[in-house]
KOLTIKOL-100974 format. One line per field, with one value per residue: residue number from 1; residue in three letters; x, y, z of N, C-alpha, C in turn. Coordinates in nm, 4 decimals, padded with zeros to 6 digits. Layout:
n = c(NUM	...)
res = c(ala	...)
n_xx = c(X	...)
n_yy = c(Y	...)
n_zz = c(Z	...)
ca_xx = c(X	...)
ca_yy = c(Y	...)
ca_zz = c(Z	...)
c_xx = c(X	...)
c_yy = c(Y	...)
c_zz = c(Z	...)
This chain:
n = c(1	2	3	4	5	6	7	8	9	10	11	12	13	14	15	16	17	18	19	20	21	22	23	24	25	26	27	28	29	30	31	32	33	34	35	36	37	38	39	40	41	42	43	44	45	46	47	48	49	50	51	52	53	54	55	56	57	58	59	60	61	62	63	64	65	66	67	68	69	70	71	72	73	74	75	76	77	78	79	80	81	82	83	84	85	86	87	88	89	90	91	92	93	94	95	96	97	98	99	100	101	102	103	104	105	106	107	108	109	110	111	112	113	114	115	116	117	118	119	120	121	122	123	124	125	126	127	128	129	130	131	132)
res = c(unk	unk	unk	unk	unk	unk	unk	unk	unk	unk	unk	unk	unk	unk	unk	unk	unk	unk	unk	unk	unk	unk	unk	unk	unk	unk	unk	unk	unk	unk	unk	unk	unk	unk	unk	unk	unk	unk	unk	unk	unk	unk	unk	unk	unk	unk	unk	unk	unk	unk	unk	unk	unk	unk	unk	unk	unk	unk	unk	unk	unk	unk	unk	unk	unk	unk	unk	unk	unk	unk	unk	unk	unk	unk	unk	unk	unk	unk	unk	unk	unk	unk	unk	unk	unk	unk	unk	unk	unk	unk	unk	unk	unk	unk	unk	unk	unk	unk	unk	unk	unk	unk	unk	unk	unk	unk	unk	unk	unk	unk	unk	unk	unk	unk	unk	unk	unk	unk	unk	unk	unk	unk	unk	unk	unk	unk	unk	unk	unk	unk	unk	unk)
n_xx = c(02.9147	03.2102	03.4573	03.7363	03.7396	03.8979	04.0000	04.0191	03.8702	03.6110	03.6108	03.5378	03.3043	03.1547	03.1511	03.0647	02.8243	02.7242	02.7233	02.4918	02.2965	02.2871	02.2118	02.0323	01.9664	02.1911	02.3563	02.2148	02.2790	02.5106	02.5046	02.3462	02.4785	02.7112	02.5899	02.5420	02.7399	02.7034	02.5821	02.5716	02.7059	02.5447	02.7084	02.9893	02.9061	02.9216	03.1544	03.2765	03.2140	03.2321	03.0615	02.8717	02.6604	02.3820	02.3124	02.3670	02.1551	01.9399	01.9507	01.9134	01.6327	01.5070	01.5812	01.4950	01.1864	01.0964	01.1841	01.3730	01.6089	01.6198	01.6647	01.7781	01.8640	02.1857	02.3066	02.5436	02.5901	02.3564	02.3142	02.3998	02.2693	02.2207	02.2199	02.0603	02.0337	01.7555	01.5384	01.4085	01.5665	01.8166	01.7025	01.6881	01.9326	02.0624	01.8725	01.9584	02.2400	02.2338	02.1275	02.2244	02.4134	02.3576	02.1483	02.2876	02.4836	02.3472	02.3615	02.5759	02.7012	02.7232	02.9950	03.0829	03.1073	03.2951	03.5194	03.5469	03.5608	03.7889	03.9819	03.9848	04.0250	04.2937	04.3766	04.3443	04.4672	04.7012	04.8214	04.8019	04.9705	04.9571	04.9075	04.7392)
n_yy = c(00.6462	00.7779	00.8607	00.9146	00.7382	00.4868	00.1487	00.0288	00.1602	00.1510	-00.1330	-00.2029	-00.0289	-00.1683	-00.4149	-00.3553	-00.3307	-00.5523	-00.6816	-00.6108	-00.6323	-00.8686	-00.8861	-00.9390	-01.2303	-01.3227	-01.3478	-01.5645	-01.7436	-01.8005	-01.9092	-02.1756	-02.2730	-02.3809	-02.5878	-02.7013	-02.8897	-02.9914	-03.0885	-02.7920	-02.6376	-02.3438	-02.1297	-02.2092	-02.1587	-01.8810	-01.7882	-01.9283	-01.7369	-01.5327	-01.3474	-01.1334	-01.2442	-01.1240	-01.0788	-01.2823	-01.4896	-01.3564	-01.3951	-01.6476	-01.6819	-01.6238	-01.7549	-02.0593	-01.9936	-01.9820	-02.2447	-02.3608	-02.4749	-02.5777	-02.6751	-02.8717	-03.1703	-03.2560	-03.5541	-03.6782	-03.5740	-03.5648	-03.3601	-03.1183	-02.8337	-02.8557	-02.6859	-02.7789	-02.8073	-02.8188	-03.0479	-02.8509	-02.6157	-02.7273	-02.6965	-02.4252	-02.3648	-02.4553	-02.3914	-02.0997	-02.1362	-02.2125	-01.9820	-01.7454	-01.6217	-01.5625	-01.3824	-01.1772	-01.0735	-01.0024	-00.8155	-00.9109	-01.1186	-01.4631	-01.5100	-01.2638	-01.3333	-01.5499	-01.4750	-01.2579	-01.4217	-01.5435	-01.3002	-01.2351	-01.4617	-01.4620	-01.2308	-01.2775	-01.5284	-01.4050	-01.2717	-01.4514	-01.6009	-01.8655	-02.0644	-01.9395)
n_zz = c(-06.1112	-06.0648	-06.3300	-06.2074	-05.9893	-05.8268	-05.8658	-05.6520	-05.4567	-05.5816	-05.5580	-05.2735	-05.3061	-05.4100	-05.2484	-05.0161	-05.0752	-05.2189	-04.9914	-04.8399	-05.0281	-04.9905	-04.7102	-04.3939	-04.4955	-04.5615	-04.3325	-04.1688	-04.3299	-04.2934	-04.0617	-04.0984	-04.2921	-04.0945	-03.9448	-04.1029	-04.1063	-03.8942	-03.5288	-03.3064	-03.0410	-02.9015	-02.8099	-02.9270	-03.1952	-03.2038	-03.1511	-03.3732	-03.5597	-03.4652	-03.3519	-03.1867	-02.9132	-02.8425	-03.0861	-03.2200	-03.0793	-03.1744	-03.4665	-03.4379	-03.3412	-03.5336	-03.7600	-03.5963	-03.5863	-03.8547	-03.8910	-03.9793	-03.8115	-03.4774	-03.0871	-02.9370	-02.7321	-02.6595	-02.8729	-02.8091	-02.5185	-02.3557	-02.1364	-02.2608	-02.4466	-02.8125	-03.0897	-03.4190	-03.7666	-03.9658	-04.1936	-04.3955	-04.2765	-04.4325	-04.6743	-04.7676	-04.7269	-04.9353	-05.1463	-05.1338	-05.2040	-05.4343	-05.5719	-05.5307	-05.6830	-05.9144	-05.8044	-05.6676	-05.8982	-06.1727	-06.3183	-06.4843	-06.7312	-06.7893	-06.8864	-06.8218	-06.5697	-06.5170	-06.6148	-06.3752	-06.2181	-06.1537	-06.1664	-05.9423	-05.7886	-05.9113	-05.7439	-05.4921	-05.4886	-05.5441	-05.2957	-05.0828	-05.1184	-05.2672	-05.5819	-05.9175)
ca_xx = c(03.0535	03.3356	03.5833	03.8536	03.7257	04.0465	03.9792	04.0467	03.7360	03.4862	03.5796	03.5189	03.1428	03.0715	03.1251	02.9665	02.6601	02.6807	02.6524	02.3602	02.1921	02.2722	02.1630	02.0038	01.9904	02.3404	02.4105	02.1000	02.2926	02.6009	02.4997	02.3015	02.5669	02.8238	02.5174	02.5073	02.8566	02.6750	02.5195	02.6589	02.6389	02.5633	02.8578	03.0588	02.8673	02.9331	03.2813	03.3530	03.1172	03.3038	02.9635	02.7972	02.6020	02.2385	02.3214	02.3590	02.0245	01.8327	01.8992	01.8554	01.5210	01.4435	01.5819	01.3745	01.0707	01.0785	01.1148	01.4855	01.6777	01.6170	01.7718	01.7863	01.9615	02.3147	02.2881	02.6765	02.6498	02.2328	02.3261	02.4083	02.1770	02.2728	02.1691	02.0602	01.9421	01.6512	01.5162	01.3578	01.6872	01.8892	01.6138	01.6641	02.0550	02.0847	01.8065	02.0376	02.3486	02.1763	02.0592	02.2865	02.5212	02.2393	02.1023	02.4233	02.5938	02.2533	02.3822	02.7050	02.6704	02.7935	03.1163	03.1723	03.1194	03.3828	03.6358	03.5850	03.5680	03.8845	04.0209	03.9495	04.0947	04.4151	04.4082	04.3875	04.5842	04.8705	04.8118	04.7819	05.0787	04.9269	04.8650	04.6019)
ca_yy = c(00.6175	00.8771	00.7737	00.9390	00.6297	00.3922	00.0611	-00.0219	00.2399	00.0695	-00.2965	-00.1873	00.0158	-00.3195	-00.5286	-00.3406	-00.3384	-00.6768	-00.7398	-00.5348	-00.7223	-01.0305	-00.8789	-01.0832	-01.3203	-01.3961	-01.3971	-01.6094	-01.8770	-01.8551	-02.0351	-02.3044	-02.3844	-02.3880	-02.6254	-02.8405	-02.9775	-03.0873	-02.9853	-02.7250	-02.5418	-02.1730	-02.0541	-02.2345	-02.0944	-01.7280	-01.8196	-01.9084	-01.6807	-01.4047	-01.2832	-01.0711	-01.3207	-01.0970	-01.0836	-01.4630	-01.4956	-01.2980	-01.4688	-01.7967	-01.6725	-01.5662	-01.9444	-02.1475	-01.9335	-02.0328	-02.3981	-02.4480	-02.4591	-02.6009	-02.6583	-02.9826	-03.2249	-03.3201	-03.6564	-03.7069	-03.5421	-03.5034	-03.2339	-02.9813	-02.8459	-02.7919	-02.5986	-02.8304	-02.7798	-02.9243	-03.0414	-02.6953	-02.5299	-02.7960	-02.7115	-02.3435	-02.3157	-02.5502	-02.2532	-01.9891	-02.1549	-02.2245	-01.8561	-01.6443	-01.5537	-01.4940	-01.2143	-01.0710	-01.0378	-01.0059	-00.7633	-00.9454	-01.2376	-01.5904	-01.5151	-01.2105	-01.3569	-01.6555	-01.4112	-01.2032	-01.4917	-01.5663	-01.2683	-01.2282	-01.5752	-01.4314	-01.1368	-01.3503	-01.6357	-01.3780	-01.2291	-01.5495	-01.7121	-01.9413	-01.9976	-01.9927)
ca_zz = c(-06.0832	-06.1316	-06.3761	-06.0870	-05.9137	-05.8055	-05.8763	-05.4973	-05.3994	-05.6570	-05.5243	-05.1645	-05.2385	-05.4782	-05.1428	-04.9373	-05.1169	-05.2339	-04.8700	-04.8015	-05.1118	-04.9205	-04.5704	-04.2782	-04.4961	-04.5385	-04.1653	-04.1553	-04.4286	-04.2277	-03.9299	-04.2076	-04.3405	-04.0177	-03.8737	-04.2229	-04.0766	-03.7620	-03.4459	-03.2175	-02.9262	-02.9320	-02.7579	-03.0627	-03.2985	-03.1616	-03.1247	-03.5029	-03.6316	-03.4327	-03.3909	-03.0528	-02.8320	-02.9197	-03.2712	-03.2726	-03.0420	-03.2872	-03.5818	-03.3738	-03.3138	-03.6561	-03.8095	-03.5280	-03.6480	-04.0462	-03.9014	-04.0000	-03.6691	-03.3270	-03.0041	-02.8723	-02.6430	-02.7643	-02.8959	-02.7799	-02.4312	-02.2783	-02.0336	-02.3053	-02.5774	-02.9124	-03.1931	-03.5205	-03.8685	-04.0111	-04.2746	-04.4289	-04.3279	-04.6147	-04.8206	-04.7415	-04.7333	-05.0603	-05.2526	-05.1115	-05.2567	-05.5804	-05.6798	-05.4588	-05.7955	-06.0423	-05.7145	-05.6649	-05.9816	-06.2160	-06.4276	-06.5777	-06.8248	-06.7799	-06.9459	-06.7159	-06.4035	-06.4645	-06.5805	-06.2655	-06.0366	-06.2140	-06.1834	-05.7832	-05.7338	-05.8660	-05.6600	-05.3284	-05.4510	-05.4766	-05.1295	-04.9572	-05.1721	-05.3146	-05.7323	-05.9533)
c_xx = c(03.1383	03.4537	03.7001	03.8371	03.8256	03.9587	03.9363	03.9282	03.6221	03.4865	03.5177	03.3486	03.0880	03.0256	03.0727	02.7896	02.5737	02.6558	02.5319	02.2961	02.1313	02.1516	02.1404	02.0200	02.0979	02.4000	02.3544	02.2003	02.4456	02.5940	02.4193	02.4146	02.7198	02.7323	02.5013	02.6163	02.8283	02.6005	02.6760	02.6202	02.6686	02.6587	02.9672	03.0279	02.9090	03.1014	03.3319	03.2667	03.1819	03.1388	02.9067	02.7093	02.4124	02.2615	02.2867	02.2229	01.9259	01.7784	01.8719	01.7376	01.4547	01.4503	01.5126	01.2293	01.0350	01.0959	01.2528	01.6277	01.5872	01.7257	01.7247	01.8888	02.0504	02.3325	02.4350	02.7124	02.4500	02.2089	02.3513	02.3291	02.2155	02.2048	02.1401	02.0329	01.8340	01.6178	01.5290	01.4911	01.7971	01.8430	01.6929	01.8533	02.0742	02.0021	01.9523	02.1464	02.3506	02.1417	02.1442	02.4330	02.4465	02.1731	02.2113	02.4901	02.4837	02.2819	02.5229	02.6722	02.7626	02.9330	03.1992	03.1683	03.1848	03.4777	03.6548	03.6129	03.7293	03.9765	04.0377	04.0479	04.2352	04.4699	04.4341	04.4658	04.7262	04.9065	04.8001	04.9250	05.0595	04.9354	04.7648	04.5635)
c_yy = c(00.7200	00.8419	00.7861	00.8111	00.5160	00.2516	-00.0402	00.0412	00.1458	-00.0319	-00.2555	-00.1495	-00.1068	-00.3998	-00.4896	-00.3460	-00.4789	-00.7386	-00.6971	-00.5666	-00.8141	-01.0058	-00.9678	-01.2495	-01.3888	-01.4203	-01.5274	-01.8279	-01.8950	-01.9648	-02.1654	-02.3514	-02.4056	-02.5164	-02.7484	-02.9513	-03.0693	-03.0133	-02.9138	-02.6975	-02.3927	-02.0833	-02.0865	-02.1930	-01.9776	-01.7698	-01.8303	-01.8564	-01.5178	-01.3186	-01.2294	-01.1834	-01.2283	-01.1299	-01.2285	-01.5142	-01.4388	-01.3861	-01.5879	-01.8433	-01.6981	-01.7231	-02.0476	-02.0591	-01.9735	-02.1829	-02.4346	-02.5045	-02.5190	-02.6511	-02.7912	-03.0564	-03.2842	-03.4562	-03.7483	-03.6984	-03.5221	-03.4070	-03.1660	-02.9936	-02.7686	-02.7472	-02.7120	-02.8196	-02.9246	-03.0025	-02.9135	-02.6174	-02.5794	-02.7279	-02.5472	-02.2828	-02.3864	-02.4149	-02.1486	-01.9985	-02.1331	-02.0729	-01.7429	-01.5837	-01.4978	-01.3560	-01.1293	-01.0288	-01.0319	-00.9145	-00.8182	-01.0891	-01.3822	-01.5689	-01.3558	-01.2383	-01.5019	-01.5516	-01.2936	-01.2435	-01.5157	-01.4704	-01.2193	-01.3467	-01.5189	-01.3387	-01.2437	-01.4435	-01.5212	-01.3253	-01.3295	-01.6052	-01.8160	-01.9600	-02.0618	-02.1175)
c_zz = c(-06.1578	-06.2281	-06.3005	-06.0039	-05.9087	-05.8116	-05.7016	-05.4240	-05.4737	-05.6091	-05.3873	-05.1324	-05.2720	-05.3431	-05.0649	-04.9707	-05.2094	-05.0736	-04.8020	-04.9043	-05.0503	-04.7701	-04.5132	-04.3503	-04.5154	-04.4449	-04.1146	-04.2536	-04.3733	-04.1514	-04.0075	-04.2239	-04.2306	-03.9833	-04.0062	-04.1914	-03.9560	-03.6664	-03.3740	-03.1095	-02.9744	-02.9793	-02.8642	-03.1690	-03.2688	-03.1921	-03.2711	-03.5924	-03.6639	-03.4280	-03.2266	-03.0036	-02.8705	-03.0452	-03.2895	-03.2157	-03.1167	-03.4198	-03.5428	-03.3694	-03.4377	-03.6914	-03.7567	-03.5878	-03.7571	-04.0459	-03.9729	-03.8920	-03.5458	-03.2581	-02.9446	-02.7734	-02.7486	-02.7869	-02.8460	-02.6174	-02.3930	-02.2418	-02.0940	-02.4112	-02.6639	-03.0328	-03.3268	-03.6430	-03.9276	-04.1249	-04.4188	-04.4275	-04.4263	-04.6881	-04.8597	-04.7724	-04.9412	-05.1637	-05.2596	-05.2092	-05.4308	-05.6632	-05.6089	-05.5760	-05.8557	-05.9506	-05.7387	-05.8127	-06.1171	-06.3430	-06.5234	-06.6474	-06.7420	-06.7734	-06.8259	-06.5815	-06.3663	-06.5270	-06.4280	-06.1635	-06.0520	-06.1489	-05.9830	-05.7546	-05.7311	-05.8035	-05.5033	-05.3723	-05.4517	-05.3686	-05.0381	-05.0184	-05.2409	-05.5100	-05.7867	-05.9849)
């Protein structure tokens, strides 16, 4: 890192490469936990995912594969089939939730990773309006 480096450049490579830590599997713990709220259908999932129709069939594939996802009849409506989580995928989103700070942020202590969450909060609470 350059010390010429703007504060606003460093947050931007951080997030990009905290998301490429995360990779598939964070796309993967999206739809878990959109699916922990209930079942869906696909097309709703794509829809508040904002996500490409393959893209969302892929990882669909991948999550029915590991045995945390299937597609069943809608317990509300027969004639349409909706997407559910399983067991395995609780088990599976609930891990994720549980160790997904200690991956990502591995090099900062306890103490710096509640003043940064801290310090993030008050960056968006003053861009949304809100306060800390």
């Amino acid at each position: 890192m350059e010390q010429s480096d703007s504060l606003t450049k460093i947050f931007f490579r951080t997030s990009r490469t905290l998301h490429a830590v995360g990779g598939p599997e964070y796309a993967q713990q999206l739809i878990l936990r959109r699916l922990l709220q209930g079942e869906m259908r696909q097309k709703d999932l794509q829809e508040q995912l904002n996500i490409k129709a393959g893209s969302l069939s892929e990882l669909i594939r991948k999550l029915s594969g590991k045995g945390c996802i299937v597609k069943e009849k809608s317990e509300a409506d027969g004639r349409v089939r909706v997407l559910k989580i399983t067991e395995e995928g609780r088990r599976r989103a609930a891990l994720f939730e549980e160790t997904k700070d200690d991956r990502l942020f591995a090099p900062l202590s306890a103490e710096e990773r509640e003043q940064m969450k801290h310090m993030l909060a008050k960056v968006l609470a003053y861009h949304s309006g809100e306060s800390v």
